[in-house]
Structure formats: structure tokens, C-alpha cells
VOGU-3710 file (C-alpha; in Angstrom, 3 decimals, decimal comma):
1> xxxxxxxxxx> 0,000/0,000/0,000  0,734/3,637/-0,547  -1,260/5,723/2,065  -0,002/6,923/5,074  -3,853/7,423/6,821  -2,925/5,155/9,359  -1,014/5,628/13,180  1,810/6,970/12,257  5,072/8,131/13,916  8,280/9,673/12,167
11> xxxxxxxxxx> 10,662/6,573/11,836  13,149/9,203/12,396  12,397/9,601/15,968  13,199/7,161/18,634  9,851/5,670/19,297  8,110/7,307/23,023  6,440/6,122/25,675  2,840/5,952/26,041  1,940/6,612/29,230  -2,288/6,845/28,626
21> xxxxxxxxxx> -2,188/3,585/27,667  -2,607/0,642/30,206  0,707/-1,203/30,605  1,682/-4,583/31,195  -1,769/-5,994/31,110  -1,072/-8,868/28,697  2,452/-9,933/29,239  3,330/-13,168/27,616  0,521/-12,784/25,074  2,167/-12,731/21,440
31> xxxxxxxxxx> 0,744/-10,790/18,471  1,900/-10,977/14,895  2,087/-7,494/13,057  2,286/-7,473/9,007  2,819/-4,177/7,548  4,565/-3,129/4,466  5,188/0,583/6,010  7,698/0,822/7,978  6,351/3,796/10,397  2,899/2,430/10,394
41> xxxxxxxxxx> 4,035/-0,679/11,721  6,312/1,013/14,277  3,478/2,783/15,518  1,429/0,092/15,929  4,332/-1,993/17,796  4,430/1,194/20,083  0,540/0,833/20,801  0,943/-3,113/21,273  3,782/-3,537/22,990  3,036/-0,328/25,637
51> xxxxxxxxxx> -0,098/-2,675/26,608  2,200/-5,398/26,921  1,942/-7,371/24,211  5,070/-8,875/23,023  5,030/-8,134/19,278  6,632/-9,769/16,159  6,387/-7,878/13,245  6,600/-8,662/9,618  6,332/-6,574/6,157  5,083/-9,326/3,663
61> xxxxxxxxxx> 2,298/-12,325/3,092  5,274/-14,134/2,491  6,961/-13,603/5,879  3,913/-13,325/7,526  3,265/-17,346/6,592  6,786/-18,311/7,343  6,524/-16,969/10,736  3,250/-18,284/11,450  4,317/-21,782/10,210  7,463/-21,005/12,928
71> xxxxxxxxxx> 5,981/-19,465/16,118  2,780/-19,543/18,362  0,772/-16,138/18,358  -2,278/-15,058/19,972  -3,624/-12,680/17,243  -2,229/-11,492/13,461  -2,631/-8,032/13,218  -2,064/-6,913/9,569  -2,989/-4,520/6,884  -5,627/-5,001/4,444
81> xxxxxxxxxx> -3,364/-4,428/1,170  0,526/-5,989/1,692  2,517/-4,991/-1,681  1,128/-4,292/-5,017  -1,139/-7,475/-5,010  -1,428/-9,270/-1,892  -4,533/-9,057/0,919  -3,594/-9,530/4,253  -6,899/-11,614/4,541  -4,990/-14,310/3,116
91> xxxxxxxxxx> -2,918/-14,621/5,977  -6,139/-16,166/7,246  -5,790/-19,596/5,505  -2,486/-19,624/6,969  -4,171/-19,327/10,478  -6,484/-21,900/9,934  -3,707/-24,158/9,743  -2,641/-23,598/13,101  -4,238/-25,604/16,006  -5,296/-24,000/17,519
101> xxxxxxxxxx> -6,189/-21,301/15,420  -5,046/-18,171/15,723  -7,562/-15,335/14,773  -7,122/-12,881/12,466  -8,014/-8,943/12,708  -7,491/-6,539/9,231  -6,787/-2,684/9,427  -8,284/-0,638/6,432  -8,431/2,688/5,492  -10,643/1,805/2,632
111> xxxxxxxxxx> -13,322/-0,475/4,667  -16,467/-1,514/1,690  -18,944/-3,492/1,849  -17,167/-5,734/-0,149  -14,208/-6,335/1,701  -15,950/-6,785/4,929  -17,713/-10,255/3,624  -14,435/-11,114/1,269  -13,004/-11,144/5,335  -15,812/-12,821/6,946
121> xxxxxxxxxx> -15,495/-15,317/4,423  -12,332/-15,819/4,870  -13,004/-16,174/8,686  -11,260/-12,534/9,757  -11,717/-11,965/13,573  -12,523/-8,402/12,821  -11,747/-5,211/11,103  -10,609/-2,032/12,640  -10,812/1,304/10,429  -7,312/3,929/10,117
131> xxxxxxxxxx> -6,953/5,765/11,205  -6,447/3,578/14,087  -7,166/5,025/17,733  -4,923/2,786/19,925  -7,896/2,594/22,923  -9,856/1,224/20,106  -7,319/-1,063/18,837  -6,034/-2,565/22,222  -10,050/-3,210/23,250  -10,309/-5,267/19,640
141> xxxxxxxxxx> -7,184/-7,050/20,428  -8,412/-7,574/24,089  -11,791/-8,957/23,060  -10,650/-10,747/20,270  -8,124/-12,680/22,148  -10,475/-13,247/24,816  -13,450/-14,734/22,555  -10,761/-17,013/21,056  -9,348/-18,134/24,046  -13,220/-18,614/25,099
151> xxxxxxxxxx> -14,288/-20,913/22,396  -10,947/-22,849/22,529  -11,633/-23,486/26,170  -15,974/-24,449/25,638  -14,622/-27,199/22,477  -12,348/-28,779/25,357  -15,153/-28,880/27,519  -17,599/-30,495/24,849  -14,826/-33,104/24,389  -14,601/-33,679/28,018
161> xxxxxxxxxx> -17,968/-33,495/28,074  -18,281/-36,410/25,311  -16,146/-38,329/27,530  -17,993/-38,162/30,797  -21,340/-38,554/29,102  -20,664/-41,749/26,486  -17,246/-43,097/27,240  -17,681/-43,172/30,765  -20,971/-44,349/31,352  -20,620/-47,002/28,919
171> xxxxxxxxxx> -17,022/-48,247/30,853  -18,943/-48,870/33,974  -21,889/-50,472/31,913  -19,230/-52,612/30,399  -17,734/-53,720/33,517  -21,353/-54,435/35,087  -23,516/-55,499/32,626  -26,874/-55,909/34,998  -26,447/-51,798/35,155  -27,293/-51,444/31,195
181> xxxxxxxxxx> -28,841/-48,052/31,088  -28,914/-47,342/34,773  -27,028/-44,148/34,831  -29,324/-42,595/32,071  -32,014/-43,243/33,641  -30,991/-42,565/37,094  -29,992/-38,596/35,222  -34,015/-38,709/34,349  -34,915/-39,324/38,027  -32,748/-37,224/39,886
191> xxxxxxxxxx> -33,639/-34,263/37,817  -37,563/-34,521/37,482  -37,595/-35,103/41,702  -35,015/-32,259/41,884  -37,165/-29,825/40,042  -40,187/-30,930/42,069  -38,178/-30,284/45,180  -37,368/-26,623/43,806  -34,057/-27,351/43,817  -31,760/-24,504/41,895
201> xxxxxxxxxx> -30,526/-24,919/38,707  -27,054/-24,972/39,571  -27,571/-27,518/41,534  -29,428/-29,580/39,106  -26,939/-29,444/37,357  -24,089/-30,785/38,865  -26,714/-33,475/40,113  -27,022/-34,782/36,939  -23,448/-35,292/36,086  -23,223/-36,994/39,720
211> xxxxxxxxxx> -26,101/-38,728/38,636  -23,990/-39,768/35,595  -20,945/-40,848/37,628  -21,820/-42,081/40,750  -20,994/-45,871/39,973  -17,338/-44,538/38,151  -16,003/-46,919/41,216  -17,421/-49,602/39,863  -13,981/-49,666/37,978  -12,218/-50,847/41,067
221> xxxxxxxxxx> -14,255/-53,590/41,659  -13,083/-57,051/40,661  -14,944/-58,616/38,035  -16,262/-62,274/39,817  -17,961/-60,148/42,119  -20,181/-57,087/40,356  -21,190/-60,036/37,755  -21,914/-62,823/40,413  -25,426/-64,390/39,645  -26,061/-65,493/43,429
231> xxxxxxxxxx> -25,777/-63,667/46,610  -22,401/-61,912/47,759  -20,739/-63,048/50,734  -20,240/-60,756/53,569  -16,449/-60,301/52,636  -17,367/-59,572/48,709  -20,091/-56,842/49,740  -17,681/-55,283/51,960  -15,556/-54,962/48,881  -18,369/-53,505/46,628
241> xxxxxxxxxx> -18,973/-50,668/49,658  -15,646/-49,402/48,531  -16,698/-48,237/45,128  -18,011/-44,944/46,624  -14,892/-43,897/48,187  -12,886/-45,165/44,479  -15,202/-42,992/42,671  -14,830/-39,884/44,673  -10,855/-40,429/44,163  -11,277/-41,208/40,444
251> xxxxxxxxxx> -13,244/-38,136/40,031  -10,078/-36,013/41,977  -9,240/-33,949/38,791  -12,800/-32,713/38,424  -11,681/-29,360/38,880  -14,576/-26,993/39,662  -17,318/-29,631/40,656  -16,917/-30,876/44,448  -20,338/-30,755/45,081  -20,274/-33,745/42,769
261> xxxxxxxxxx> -17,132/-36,021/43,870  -19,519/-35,300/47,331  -22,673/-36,828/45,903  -21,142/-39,721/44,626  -19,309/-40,502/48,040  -22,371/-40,274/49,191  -24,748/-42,132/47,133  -25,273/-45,035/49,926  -25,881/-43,111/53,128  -29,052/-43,396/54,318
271> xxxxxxxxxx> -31,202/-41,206/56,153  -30,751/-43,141/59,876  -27,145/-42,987/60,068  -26,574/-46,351/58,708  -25,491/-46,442/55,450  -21,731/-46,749/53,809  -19,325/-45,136/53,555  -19,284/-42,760/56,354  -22,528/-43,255/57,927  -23,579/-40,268/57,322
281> xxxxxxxxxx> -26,998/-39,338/59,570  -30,118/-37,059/58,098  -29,395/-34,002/56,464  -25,423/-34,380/57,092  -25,966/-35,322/53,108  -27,469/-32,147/51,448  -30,867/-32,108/49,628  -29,448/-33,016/46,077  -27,578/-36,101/47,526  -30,704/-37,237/49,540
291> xxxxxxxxxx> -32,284/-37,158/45,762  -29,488/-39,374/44,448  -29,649/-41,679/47,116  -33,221/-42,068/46,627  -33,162/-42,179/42,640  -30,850/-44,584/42,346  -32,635/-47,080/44,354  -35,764/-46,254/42,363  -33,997/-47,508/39,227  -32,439/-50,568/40,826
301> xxxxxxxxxx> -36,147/-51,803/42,201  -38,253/-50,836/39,116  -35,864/-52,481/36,390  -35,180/-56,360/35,888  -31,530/-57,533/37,198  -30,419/-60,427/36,710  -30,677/-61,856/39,901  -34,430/-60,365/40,349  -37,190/-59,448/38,080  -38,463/-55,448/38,033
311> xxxxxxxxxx> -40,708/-54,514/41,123  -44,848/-53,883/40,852  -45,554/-49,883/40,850  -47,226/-50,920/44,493  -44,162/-53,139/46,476  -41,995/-50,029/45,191  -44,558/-47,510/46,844  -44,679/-50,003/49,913  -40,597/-50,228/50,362  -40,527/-46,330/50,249
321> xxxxxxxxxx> -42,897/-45,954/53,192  -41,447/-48,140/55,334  -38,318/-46,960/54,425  -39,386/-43,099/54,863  -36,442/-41,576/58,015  -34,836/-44,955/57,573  -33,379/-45,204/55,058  -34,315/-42,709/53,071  -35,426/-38,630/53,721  -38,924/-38,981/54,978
331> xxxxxxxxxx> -40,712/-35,890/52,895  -38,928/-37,410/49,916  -40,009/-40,927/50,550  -43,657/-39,921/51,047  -43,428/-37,524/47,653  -42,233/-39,874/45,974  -44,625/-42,778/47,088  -47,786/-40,434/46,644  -46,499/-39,538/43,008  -46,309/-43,388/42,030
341> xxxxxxxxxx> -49,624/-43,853/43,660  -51,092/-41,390/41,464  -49,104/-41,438/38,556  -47,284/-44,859/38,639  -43,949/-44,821/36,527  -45,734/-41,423/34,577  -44,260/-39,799/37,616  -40,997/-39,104/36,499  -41,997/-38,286/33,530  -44,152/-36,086/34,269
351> xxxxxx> -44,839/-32,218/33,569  -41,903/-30,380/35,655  -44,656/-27,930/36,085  -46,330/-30,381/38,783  -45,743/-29,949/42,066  -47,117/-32,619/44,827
//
């Protein structure tokens, strides 16, 4: 390019500082500059850098793609129009490459219509107009960098999230094949008798993932004894109580989610003190717990097993009232029971607009 309408400072003078500008805000992060004018892109390295950017700056496409190919940046910042013929827009295809990508923001003094879908297209970050005001600038930069890093961060998630919600679940169904489906449906139960209980949705939903997880233990267990046909001994059950305590350590990098290593440790207390592991006594396990506790044996009495064939609607309703402050929390017992009675299995299906 030719014009000069850009930020500009004499490349005869020894660059100053900036001292409106915030400073060493965003040390470490790394932003490519491509520029085939000299005191433009000195006066945009001024801008950058003063923020604390550390800056590598090119004055090509060419240079630009060999650098890229080289090094790790953050953000490209280049000129539309590099040379007589080249489009810094094409230093997008370049970025594309890189994994993971590395966005892409044009400067133009000429912005049309045009050019702003040819970018778009070409999957540009953004496009900031010269002349360039350097608060302007470093908040494109800022946001740019941010809503990068942002998306890079959610696609990790949804591949964690793939793995704790297929790969997982099907491990433990794997390893305990009488469990086929019992964490999905155990999800369904905890959440419909959660929102019935007005339980928040925060909460719901790090019930559901414990919901999801809270046989991971299972792994632990030895194989001759989750798949025995007959009864367990007293020394293999005491061996199966274990897998709460191996799930809550499997689930030790679960950064961010205690509530739900705590729910699956907990998933076999009971209400009078007498459950595993810790005998834990009444509302010592919080509200979304007692929900787990209860859900899960829901789904272990209402489906066939292979050592027992699925419970009638009323023996279910039966166990839970007899079983309401024993083992399990007494208002929930007696919800749940009066839902079944009314409802049957429809229950926890139901409209989560019904309240008992």
C-alpha cells in the first residue's frame, strides 16, 4: 500500500512512551504485526507492545506465513493491502492451519462493503478502520483474544464433556452389565424429583453429572464379584462398599465440581445414620444427595436384574414408606410414594410444572 492514513510516527524519531495507555496488562501474550510501512508498523508496535503485548512484526504475506508456520501467536494483526497485489486476509488460511487457530483482525483505510464479507469469508476476527485510535485497537485485540481463548476453552469442555457422558458411562456399563442403562435413567430421576423439590438450577446441574458418575467406582471392583449371579458373601459386599470412596478419588481432577465427587461418596448413606461409607446421619448429606440416594434405588427396584425381576408400581410404593427416616429422607419418601400412587412410573416423567 501507498497511504499513510494510518497511526503513524516519524521513523526518524526514537519511538516514546505511552503513558495513557494501560501497561503490562497482557504480558506473555504474542501478536503478529504485518505491515509493508515501515512507520505504520512502528506505531502500531508502540501501541501493542506499551499494553504489553510482546510483538513480532513482519512486512510481507510471504513472511507473515513463514513466521506463522514457525511461532505460536495469539492474534495477526495486519494490513488489508501488503505490496502491489497481496490481501492480508490471506494470511487467514495460513491461520487456519494452526491448532489452535489463531484469529485474524485486518486494518483498512478503505473499509467496503465488499471487503468486509471477502473477510468474513475468509473467517477474519474483525476489522478495525485507520486511522487507528490505539484505545480502540487494544479493546479489539483484548476482546478478540479473549473470545478465542473462550471458544478454545468451551470445544475442550464439549470433548470432556463427550467423555464423561458416552465413554464413561458405557465403561462402567461394560464392567457391570446388569447396570445397562442405569445411569441414564438414574440422570431422568434425579432431575424430574429435583425440580419438584425446587431445587436450583445450579444444583441440578451438577446433580445430573453426579447422577452420571456415581458408579465410576465400579472400575475398582473385581470382576467375579459385580457379575456374580447369586448372593455376595459378607467379605465380597464389603468390597463392593468401597466403590463410593474409588469414585470420589477417580473423580479427583474434576476441577470446579466438588459438590459432585460429594454426591457420589455419598450415594449409599441413608437417612438413619446407617449407610456406607461414612454413615452419614439425616441431612449431614445435602438435599441433592438425599435425591441421588433415593433415585438410584428407584432404578435398581423398578428395572429387571439379573438376579431379580423389576418390582410392581405398588411393592416399590410399599418399600418407600417403610423406608421413609430410615433409610431414606422422609418428605422425599412420602413424595415420591404419593407420586407413584397417582401417577405410577408417569411420575418421572411427568410435567416439571407439577408440584405434589
Amino acid at each position: 500500500m501507498t497511504s499513510t492514513d494510518g497511526l503513524e510516527t516519524a521513523p526518524d524519531r526514537a519511538p516514546t512512551a505511552l503513558p495513557h495507555l494501560p501497561r503490562q496488562t497482557h504480558t506473555g501474550q504474542r501478536v503478529l504485526l504485518v505491515d509493508d510501512e515501515a512507520d505504520v508498523l512502528l506505531g502500531l508496535r508502540r501501541v501493542l507492545e506499551s499494553a504489553g503485548y510482546r510483538v513480532t512484526c513482519a512486512t510481507s504475506l510471504a513472511q507473515a506465513a513463514a513466521t506463522m508456520r514457525r511461532e505460536r501467536f495469539q492474534l495477526v494483526l495486519t494490513d488489508l493491502y501488503l505490496g502491489a497485489s497481496d490481501l492480508g486476509v490471506q494470511i487467514a488460511e495460513v491461520a487456519r492451519e494452526r491448532r489452535p487457530h489463531t484469529p485474524v483482525v485486518v486494518l483498512t483505510g478503505r473499509p467496503t462493503f465488499d471487503a468486509a464479507q471477502d473477510a468474513l469469508r475468509k473467517n477474519v476476527a474483525d476489522m478495525v478502520v485507520k486511522p487507528v485510535d490505539p484505545q480502540a485497537l487494544l479493546a479489539t485485540c483484548r476482546r478478540v483474544i479473549h473470545d478465542t481463548e473462550l471458544a478454545r476453552r468451551n470445544a475442550e469442555l464439549e470433548s470432556v464433556n463427550c467423555v464423561l457422558t458416552t465413554v464413561l458411562p458405557r465403561t462402567i456399563e461394560i464392567k457391570d452389565p446388569t447396570t445397562s442403562g442405569h445411569a441414564a435413567r438414574v440422570i431422568g430421576y434425579t432431575d424430574v424429583l429435583a425440580h419438584r423439590c425446587g431445587v436450583a438450577e445450579e444444583d441440578r446441574g451438577s446433580l445430573r453429572l453426579a447422577a452420571l458418575l456415581h458408579d465410576i467406582g465400579k472400575i475398582g471392583i473385581p470382576d467375579q464379584i459385580l457379575q456374580k449371579p447369586g448372593a455376595l458373601t459378607a467379605d465380597e459386599f464389603e468390597v463392593i462398599k468401597r466403590h463410593p470412596a474409588m469414585g470420589y478419588e477417580v473423580l479427583a481432577g474434576l476441577d470446579g465440581h466438588d459438590d459432585v465427587r460429594t454426591w457420589v461418596y455419598q450415594h449409599h448413606e441413608r437417612w438413619d445414620g446407617k449407610g456406607y461409607p461414612n454413615g452419614l446421619r439425616g441431612e449431614e448429606v445435602a438435599l441433592p444427595g438425599r435425591i441421588l440416594i433415593l433415585a438410584e434405588v428407584y432404578d435398581a427396584l423398578a428395572e429387571e436384574r439379573s438376579y431379580k425381576p423389576a418390582w410392581p408400581v405398588e411393592k416399590i410404593v410399599a418399600l418407600f414408606r417403610e423406608q421413609a427416616g430410615k433409610h431414606f429422607d422422609p418428605d422425599l419418601a412420602h413424595l415420591v410414594a404419593d407420586g407413584l400412587e397417582k401417577m405410577g412410573g408417569r411420575f418421572f416423567a411427568a410435567s416439571q410444572g407439577l408440584l405434589f
